[in-house]
C-alpha positions in Angstrom: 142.4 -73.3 176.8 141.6 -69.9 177.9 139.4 -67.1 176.7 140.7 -63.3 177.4 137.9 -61.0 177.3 139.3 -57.6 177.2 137.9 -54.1 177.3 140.0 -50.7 177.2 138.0 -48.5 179.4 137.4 -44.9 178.5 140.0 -42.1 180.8 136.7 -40.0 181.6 135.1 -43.4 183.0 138.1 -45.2 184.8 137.4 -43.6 188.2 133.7 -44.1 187.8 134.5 -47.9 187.5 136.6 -48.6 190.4 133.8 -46.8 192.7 131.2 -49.3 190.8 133.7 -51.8 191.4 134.2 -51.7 194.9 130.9 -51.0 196.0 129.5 -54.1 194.5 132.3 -56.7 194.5 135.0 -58.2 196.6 138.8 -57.5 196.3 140.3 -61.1 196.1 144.4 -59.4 195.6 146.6 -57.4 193.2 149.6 -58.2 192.0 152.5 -55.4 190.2 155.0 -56.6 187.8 157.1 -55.6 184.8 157.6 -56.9 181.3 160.2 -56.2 179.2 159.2 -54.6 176.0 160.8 -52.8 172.6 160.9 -49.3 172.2 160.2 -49.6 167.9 161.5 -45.7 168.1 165.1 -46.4 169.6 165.1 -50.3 169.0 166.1 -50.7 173.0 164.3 -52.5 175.3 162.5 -50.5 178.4 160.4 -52.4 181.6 157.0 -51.7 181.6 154.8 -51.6 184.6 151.6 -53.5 185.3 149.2 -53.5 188.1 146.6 -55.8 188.3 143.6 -56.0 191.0 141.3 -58.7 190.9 137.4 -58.2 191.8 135.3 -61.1 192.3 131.7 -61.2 192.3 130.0 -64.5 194.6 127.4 -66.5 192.8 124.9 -68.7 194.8 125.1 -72.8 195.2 127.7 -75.1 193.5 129.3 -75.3 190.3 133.6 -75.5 189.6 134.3 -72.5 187.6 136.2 -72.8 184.4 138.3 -69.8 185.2 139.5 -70.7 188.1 142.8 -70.3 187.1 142.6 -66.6 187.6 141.7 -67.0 190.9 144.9 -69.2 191.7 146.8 -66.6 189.9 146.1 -64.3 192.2 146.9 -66.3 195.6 143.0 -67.5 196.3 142.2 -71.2 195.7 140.2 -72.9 193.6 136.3 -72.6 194.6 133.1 -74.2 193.6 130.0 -72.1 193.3 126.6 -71.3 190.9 124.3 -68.7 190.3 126.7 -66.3 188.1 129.9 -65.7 189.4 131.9 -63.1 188.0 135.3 -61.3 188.1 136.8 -58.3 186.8 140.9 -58.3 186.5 141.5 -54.3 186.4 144.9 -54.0 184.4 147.1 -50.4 184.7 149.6 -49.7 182.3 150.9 -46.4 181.1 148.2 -43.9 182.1 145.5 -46.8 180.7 142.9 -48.8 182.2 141.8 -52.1 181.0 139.5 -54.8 182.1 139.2 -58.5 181.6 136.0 -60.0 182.7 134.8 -63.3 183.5 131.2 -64.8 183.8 128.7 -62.1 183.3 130.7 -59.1 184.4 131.1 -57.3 180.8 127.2 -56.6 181.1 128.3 -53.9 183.3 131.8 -53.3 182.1 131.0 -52.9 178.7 129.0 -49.4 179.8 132.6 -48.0 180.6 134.6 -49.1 177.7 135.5 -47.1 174.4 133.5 -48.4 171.7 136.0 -47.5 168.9 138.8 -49.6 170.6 138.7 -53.1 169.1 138.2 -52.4 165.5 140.5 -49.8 165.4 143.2 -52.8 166.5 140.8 -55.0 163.6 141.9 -52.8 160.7 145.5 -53.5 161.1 145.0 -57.0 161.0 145.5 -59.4 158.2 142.8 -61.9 157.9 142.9 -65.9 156.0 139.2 -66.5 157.0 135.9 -64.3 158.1 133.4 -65.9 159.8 130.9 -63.8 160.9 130.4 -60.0 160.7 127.4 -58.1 161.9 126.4 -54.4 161.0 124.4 -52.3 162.0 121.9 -50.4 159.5 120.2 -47.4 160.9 118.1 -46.1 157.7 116.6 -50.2 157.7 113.6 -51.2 159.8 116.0 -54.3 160.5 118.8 -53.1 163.5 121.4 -55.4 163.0 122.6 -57.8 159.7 124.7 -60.8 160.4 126.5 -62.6 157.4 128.2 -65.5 157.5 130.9 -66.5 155.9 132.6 -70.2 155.1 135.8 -68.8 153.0 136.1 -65.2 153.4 139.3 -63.8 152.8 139.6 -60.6 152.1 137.3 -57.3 154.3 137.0 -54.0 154.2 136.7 -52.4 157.9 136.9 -48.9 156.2 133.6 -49.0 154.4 132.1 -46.6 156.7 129.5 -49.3 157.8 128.6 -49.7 161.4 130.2 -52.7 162.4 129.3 -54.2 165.8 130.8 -58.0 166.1 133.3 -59.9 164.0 135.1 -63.3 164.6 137.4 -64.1 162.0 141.2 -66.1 161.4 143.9 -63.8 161.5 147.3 -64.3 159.9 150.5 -65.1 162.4 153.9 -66.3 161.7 153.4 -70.5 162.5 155.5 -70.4 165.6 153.2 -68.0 167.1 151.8 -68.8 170.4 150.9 -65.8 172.4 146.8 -66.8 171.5 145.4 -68.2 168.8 144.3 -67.1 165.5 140.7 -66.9 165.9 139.6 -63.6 167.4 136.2 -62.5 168.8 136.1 -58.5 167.9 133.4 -56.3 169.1 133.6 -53.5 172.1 136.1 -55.6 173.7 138.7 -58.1 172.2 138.3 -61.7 172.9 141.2 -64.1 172.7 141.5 -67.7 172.9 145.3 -69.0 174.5 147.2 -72.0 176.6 149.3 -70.1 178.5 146.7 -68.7 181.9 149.0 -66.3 183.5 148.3 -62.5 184.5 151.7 -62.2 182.5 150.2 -63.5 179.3 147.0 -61.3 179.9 149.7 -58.3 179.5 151.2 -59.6 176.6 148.1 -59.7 174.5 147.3 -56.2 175.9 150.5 -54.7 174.6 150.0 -56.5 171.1 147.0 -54.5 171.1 148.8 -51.3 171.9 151.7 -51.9 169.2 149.3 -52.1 167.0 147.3 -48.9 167.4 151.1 -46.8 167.6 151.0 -48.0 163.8 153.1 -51.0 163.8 152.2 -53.6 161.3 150.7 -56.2 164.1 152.4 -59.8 162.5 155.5 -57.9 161.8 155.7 -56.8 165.8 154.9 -60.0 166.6 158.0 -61.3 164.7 160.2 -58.8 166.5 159.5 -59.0 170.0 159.6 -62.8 170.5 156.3 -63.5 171.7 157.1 -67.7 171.2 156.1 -69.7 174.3 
């Protein structure tokens, strides 16, 4: 298994990154590829572009990395090293910038992303189980609450509280395999899958963007196939 950390980065910041980017890490490749995908105005399929760089950050001694599998994605072999290694996968698509980070690079990527991102893709989601939810309370002396739940079913993102983190269950047709059902929700998108391939990484991306165009996100799930 495979966790997907994933940040949309703001337009005004994207340039601003990739200086950050390559002043203090070390291109390891890029790859460019297309995926088909459904057009839900005209119902036709259409190829969709994606380039993808890879920036890796060196950590100190020796220790195997768990994501190593991004590394061999991208032509570079396996490698063994402590400290805090780190990598950021850059992915363009369609005028957008995202970023998937590894180790401890979100520290630094999260100061570029857009904030409202992840839980606008949350509120089209249906959820079968809640299991934590923090929020924020800025007339409390207390900055953050954290509830947790053991069978939470129903939520309401639309309460006007400031919600900061949320893992919950989602609801997806059983043969469903893209990732699994648990998500990690916060200013990025955290997803847990089998399947460690760049190609996958763009697949979860695009669910994302499906979803904020206002398609229902199981129903789009259903249409386009997504069964590995």
């Amino acid at each position: 298994m495979a966790v997907v950390n994933v940040y949309k980065i703001l337009s005004d910041r994207k340039d601003t990154l990739k200086a950050y980017l390559q002043e203090r890490y070390v291109v390891k490749g890029s790859k460019e590829f297309n995926r088909d995908r459904l057009n839900t105005n005209t119902g036709e399929l259409e190829e969709i572009k994606y380039s993808m760089v890879l920036y890796f950050g060196r950590g100190s001694d020796t220790k195997t990395l768990s994501w190593n599998w991004v590394l061999s994605e991208f032509g570079s072999k396996d490698i063994t090293l402590s400290g805090t290694p780190k990598a950021v996968v850059l992915v363009e698509t369609q005028k957008l910038l995202f970023a998937v980070t590894f180790g401890h690079s979100y520290f630094k990527i999260d100061q570029f992303s857009d904030k409202e991102w992840a839980f606008t893709f949350a509120r089209r989601l249906n959820y079968s189980n809640v299991r934590t939810l923090a929020i924020t309370n800025p007339n409390s002396r207390r900055n953050r609450t954290v509830n947790t739940y053991l069978d939470y079913e129903s939520l309401d993102l639309g309460s006007g509280e400031a919600l900061t983190k949320l893992k919950a269950k989602i609801s997806l047709p059983g043969e469903f395999k893209l990732f699994s059902d648990t998500l990690e929700i916060g200013n990025s998108i955290r997803f847990t899958t089998k399947k460690t391939t760049l190609e996958n990484i763009a697949d979860c991306i695009w669910q994302v963007k499906s979803a904020e165009f206002g398609n229902h996100f199981v129903h789009s799930l259903a249409r386009l196939n997504f069964y590995y």
